[in-house]
One Martini backbone bead per residue (centre of mass of N, CA, C, O) as a GRO file, in nm:
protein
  285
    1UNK     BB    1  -1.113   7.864  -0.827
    2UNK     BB    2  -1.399   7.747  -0.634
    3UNK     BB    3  -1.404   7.499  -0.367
    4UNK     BB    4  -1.589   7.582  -0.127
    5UNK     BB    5  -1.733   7.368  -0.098
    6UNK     BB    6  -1.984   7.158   0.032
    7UNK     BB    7  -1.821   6.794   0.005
    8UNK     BB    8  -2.077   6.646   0.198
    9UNK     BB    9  -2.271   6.735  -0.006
   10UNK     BB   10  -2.452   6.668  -0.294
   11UNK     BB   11  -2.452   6.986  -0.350
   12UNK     BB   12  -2.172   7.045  -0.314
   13UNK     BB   13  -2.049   6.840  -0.481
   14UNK     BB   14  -2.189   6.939  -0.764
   15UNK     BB   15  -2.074   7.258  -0.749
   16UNK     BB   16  -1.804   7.183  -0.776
   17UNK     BB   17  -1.756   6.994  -1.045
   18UNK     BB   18  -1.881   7.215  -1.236
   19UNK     BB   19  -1.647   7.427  -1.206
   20UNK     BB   20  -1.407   7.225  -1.265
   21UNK     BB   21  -1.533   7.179  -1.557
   22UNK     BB   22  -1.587   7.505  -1.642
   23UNK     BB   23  -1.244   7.556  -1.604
   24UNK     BB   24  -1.158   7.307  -1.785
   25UNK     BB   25  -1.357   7.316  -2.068
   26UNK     BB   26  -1.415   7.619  -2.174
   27UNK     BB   27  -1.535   7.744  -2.485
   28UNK     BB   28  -1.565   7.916  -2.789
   29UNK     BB   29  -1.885   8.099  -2.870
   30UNK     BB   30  -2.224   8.102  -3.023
   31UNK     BB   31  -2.487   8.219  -2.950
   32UNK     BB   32  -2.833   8.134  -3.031
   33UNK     BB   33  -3.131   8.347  -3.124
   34UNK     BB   34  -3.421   8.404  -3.156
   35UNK     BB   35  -3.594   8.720  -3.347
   36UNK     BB   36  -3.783   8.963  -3.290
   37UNK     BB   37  -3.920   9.214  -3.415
   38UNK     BB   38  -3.794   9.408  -3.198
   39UNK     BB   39  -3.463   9.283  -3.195
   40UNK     BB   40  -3.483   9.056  -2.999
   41UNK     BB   41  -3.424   8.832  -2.828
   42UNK     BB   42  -3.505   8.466  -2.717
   43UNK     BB   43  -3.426   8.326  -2.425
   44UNK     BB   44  -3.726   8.188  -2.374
   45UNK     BB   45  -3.882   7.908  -2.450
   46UNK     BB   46  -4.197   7.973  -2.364
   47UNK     BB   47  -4.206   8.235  -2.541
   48UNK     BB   48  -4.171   8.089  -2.791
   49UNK     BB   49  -4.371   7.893  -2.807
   50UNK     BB   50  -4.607   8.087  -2.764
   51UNK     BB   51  -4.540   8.285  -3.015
   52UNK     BB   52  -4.644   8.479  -3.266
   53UNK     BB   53  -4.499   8.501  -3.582
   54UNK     BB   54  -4.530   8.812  -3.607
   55UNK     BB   55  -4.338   8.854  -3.354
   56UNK     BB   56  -4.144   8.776  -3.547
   57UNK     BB   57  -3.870   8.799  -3.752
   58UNK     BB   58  -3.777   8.860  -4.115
   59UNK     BB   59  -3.556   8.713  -4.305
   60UNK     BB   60  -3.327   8.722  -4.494
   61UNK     BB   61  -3.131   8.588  -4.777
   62UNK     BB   62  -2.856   8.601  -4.525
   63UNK     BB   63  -2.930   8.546  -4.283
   64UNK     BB   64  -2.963   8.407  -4.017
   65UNK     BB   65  -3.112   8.072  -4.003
   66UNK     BB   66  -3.421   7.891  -4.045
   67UNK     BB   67  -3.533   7.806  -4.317
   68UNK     BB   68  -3.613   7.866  -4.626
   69UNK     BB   69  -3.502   8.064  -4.882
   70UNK     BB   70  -3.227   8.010  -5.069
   71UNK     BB   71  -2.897   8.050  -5.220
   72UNK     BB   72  -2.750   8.044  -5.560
   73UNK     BB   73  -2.529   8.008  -5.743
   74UNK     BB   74  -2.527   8.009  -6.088
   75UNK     BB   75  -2.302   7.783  -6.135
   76UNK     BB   76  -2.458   7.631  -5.973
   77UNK     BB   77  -2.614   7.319  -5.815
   78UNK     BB   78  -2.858   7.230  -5.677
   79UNK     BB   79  -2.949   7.088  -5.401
   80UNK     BB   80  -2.967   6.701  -5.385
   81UNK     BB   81  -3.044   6.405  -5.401
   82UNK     BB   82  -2.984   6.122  -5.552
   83UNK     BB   83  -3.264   6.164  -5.715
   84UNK     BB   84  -3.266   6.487  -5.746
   85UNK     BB   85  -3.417   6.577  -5.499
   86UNK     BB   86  -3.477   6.854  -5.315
   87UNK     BB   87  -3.297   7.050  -5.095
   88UNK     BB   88  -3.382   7.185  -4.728
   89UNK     BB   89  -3.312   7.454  -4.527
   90UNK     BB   90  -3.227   7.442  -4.245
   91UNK     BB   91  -2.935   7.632  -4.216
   92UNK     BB   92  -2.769   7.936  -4.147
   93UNK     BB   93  -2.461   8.144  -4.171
   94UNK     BB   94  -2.344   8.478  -4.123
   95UNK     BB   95  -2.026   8.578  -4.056
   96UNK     BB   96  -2.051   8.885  -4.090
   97UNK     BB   97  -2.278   8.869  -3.790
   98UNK     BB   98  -2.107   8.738  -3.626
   99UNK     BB   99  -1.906   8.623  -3.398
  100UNK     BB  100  -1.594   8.556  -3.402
  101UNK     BB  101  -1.417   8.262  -3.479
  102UNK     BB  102  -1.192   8.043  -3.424
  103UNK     BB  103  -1.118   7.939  -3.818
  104UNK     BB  104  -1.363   8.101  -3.904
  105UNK     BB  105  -1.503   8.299  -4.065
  106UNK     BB  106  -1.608   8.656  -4.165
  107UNK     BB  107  -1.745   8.541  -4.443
  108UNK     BB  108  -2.038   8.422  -4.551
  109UNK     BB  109  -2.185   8.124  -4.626
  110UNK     BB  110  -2.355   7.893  -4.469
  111UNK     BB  111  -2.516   7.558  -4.526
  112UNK     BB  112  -2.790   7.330  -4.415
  113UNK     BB  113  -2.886   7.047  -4.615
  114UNK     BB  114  -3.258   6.849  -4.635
  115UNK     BB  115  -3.436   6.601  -4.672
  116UNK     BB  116  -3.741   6.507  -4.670
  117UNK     BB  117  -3.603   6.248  -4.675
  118UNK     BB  118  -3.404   6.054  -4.457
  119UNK     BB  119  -3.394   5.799  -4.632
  120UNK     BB  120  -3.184   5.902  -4.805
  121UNK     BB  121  -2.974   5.978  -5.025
  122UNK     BB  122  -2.823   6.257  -4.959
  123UNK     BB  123  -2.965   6.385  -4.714
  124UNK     BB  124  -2.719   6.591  -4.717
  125UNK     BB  125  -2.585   6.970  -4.707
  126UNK     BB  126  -2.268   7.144  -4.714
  127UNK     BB  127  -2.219   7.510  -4.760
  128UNK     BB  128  -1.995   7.762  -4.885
  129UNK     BB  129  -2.020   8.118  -4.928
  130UNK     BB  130  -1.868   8.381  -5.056
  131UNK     BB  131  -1.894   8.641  -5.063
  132UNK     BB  132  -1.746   8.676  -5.401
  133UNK     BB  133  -2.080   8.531  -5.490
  134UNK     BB  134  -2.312   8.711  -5.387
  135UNK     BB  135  -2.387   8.854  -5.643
  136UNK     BB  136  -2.450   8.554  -5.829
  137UNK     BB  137  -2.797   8.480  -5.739
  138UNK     BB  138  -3.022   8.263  -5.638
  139UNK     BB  139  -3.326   8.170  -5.597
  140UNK     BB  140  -3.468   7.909  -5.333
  141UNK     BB  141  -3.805   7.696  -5.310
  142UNK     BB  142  -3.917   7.458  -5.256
  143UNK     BB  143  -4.151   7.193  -5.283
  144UNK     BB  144  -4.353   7.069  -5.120
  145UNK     BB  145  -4.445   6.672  -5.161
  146UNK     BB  146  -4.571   6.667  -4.858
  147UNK     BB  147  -4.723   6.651  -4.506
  148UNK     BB  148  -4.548   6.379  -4.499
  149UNK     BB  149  -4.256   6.457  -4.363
  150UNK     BB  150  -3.935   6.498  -4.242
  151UNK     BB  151  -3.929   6.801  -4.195
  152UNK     BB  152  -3.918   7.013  -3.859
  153UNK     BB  153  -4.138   7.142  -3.965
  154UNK     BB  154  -4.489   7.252  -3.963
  155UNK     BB  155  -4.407   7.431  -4.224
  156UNK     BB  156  -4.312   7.581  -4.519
  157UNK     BB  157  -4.309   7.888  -4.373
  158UNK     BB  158  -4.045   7.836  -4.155
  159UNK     BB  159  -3.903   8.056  -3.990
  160UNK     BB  160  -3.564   8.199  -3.843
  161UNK     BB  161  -3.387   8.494  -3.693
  162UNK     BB  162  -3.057   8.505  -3.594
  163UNK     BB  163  -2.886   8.600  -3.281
  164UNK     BB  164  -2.565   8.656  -3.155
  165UNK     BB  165  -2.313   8.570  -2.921
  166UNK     BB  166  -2.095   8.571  -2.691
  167UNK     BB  167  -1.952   8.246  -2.532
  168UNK     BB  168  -1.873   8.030  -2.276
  169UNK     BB  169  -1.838   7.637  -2.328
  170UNK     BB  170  -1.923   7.348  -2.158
  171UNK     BB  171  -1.909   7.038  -2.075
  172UNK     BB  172  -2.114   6.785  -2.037
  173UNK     BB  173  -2.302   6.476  -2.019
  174UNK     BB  174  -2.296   6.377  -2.290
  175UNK     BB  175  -1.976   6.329  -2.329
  176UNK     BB  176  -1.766   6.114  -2.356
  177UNK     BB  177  -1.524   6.255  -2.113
  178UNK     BB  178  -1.692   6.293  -1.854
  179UNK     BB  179  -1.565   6.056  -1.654
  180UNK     BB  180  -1.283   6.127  -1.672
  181UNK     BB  181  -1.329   6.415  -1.519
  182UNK     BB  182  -1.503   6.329  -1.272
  183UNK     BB  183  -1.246   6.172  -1.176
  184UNK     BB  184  -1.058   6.400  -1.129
  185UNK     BB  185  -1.203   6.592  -0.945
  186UNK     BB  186  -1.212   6.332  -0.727
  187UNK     BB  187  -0.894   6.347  -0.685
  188UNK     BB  188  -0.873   6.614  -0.575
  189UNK     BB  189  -1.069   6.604  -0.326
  190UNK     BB  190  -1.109   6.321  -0.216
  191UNK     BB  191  -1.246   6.029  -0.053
  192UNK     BB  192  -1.495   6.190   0.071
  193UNK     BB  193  -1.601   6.250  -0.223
  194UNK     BB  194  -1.580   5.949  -0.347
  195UNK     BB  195  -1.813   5.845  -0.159
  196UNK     BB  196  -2.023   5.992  -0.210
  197UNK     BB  197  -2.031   5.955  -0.548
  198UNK     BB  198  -2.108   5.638  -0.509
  199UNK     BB  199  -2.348   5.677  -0.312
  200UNK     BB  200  -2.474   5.942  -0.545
  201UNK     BB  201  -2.435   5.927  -0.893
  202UNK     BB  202  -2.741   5.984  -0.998
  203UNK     BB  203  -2.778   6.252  -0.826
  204UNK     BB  204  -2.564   6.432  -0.927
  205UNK     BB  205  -2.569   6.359  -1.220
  206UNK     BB  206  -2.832   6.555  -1.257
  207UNK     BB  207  -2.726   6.802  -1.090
  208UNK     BB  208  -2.504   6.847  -1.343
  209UNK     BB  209  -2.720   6.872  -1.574
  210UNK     BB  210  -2.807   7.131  -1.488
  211UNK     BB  211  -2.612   7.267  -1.422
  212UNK     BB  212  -2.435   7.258  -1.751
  213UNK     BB  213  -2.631   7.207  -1.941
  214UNK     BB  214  -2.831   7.207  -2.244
  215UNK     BB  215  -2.792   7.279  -2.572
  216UNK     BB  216  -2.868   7.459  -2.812
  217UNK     BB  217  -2.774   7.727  -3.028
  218UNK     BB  218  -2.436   7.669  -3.217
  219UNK     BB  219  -2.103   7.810  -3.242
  220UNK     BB  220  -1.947   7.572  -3.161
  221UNK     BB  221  -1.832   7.395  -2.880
  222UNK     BB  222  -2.009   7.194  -2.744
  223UNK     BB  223  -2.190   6.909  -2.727
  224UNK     BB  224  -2.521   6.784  -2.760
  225UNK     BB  225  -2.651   6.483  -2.634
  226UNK     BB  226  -2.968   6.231  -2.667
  227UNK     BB  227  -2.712   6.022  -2.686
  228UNK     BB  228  -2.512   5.868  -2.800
  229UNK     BB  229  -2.160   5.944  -2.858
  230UNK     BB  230  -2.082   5.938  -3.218
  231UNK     BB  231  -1.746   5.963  -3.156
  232UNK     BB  232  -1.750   5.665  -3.150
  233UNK     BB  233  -1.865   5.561  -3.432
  234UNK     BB  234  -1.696   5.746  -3.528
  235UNK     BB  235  -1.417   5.856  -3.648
  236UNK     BB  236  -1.193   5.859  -3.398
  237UNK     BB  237  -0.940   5.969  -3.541
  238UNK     BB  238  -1.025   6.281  -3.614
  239UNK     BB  239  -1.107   6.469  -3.403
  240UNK     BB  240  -1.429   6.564  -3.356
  241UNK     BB  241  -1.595   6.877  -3.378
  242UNK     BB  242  -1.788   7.144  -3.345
  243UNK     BB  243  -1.941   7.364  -3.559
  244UNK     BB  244  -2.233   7.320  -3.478
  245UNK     BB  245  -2.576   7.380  -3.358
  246UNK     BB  246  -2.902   7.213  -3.360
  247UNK     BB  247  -3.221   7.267  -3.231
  248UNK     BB  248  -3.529   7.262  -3.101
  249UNK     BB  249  -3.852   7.406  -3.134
  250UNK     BB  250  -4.121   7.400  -2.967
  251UNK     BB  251  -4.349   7.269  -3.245
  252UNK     BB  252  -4.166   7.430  -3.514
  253UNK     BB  253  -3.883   7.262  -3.472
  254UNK     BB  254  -3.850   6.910  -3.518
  255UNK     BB  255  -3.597   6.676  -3.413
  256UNK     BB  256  -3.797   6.494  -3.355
  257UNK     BB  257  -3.758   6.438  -3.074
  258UNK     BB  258  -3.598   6.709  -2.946
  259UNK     BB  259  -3.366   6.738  -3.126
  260UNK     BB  260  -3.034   6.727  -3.203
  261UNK     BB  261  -2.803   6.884  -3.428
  262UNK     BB  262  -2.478   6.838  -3.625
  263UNK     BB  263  -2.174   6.982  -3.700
  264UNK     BB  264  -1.895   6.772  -3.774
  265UNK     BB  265  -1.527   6.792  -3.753
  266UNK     BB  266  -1.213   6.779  -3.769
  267UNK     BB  267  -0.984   6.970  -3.636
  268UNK     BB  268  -0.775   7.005  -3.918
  269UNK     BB  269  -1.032   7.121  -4.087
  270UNK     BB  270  -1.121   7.346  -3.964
  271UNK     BB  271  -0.850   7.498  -3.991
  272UNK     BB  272  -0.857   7.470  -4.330
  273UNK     BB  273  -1.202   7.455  -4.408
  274UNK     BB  274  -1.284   7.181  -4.450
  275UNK     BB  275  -1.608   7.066  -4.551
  276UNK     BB  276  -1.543   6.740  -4.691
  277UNK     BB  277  -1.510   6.634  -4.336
  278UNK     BB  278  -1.799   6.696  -4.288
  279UNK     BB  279  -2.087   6.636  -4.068
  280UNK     BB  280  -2.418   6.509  -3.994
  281UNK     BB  281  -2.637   6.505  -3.732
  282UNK     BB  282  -2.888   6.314  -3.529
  283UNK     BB  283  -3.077   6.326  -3.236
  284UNK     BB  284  -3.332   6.200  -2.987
  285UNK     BB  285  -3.568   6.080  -2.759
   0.00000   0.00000   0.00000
């Protein structure tokens, strides 16, 4: 790690603690991006936002995906809320097409369905599918039951086909670590970088917030949250990490204000795959 940045100035400072933030947290991630017709990635939020459907690739029914319809092994039951009614698919994730991630499968179909209401009893469901199950599948396609729906889609038939990359993902400002993680990186540096820091707190940390980067499309890595980090408040004693994260995209899929949603799950379960202790959240600005 290069700390020779010059830690007497706010910007020196704020690129000296992000350097040793992301060489002390960074972790294997999957990075996720809706991909064009042209088969390529679409990087930039700006060109995905203005960017018009025909011009975007059309996923089928295996492939990594946001919306549309989705797969049901034939002896399996329909995902359904409390009530009976269909949940839809937010988020499918094809293990087959993806990089490998230490833990995760290397096939089958993850998938992850939410109520039409959110305020629904059992309003999400988290589903892996075996390759092994993938043979004997009906297709499932919901339809809305109101234009005034909870579901983060901006019209009934909006999907988005996903290509992965590896990528390390390092913490960033939203996690509940940061602080204690900034304070140790201030103990390395010496007391003229930690005057720096309490005289200039709130300035560092936006410049933080830019270097560490926040959001995206991922399997695994760190999670962004748009509010407090709910692993405070979720059962602490699990060792909660991501498994996933799923973005808002600007105007075609929001979680409400431009949030993020995450499945998040035990370390232990993570490990063992064990899906039935894992959780969803989300959450917006």
């Amino acid at each position: 790690m290069d700390t020779n940045n010059d830690v007497t100035t706010i910007e020196g400072l704020s690129s000296t603690i992000a350097d040793m933030i992301r060489e002390r947290t960074s972790i294997p991630a999957v990075a996720l991006h809706v991909q064009a017709a042209d088969g390529n990635a679409i990087l930039d939020p700006q060109t995905l936002r203005d960017i018009d459907n025909k011009d975007l690739a059309s996923p089928a029914l295996t492939d990594t995906k946001y919306g549309g319809p989705y797969l049901v092994p034939t002896e399996w039951n329909d995902p359904v809320d409390a009530d009976g009614a269909p949940l839809f698919l937010l988020a499918q994730w094809n293990f087959a097409d993806l990089p490998h991630l230490d833990g995760y499968p290397t096939d089958g179909l993850l998938q992850l369905f939410i109520a039409e209401d959110v305020e629904a009893e059992h309003s999400w469901e988290i589903r892996y599918l075996p390759a092994s199950l993938l043979s004997d599948v009906r297709e499932v396609a919901p339809s809305w039951t109101s234009g005034l729906n909870d579901l983060p889609f901006n019209g009934p038939d909006v999907t988005f086909k996903l290509v992965g990359a590896p990528i390390r993902n390092p913490m960033d400002m939203s996690d509940r670590g940061i602080e204690d993680l900034i304070d140790e990186c201030l103990d390395q540096l010496g007391d003229e970088a930690r005057d720096l820091y309490d005289d200039n707190d709130a300035d560092i940390d936006d410049l933080l917030f830019e270097l560490l980067g926040t959001g995206g499309h991922l399997l695994g890595g760190h999670p962004t949250f748009t509010q407090d980090d709910p692993r405070d408040w979720l059962d602490d004693d699990d060792d909660l990490v991501q498994l996933a994260q799923i973005d808002s995209i600007e105007f075609s899929m929001m979680l409400g204000d431009n949030g993020i949603g995450h499945i998040l799950i035990p370390r232990d379960a993570l490990r063992a795959w064990d899906l039935s202790r894992a959780v969803y959240q989300w959450d917006c600005y």
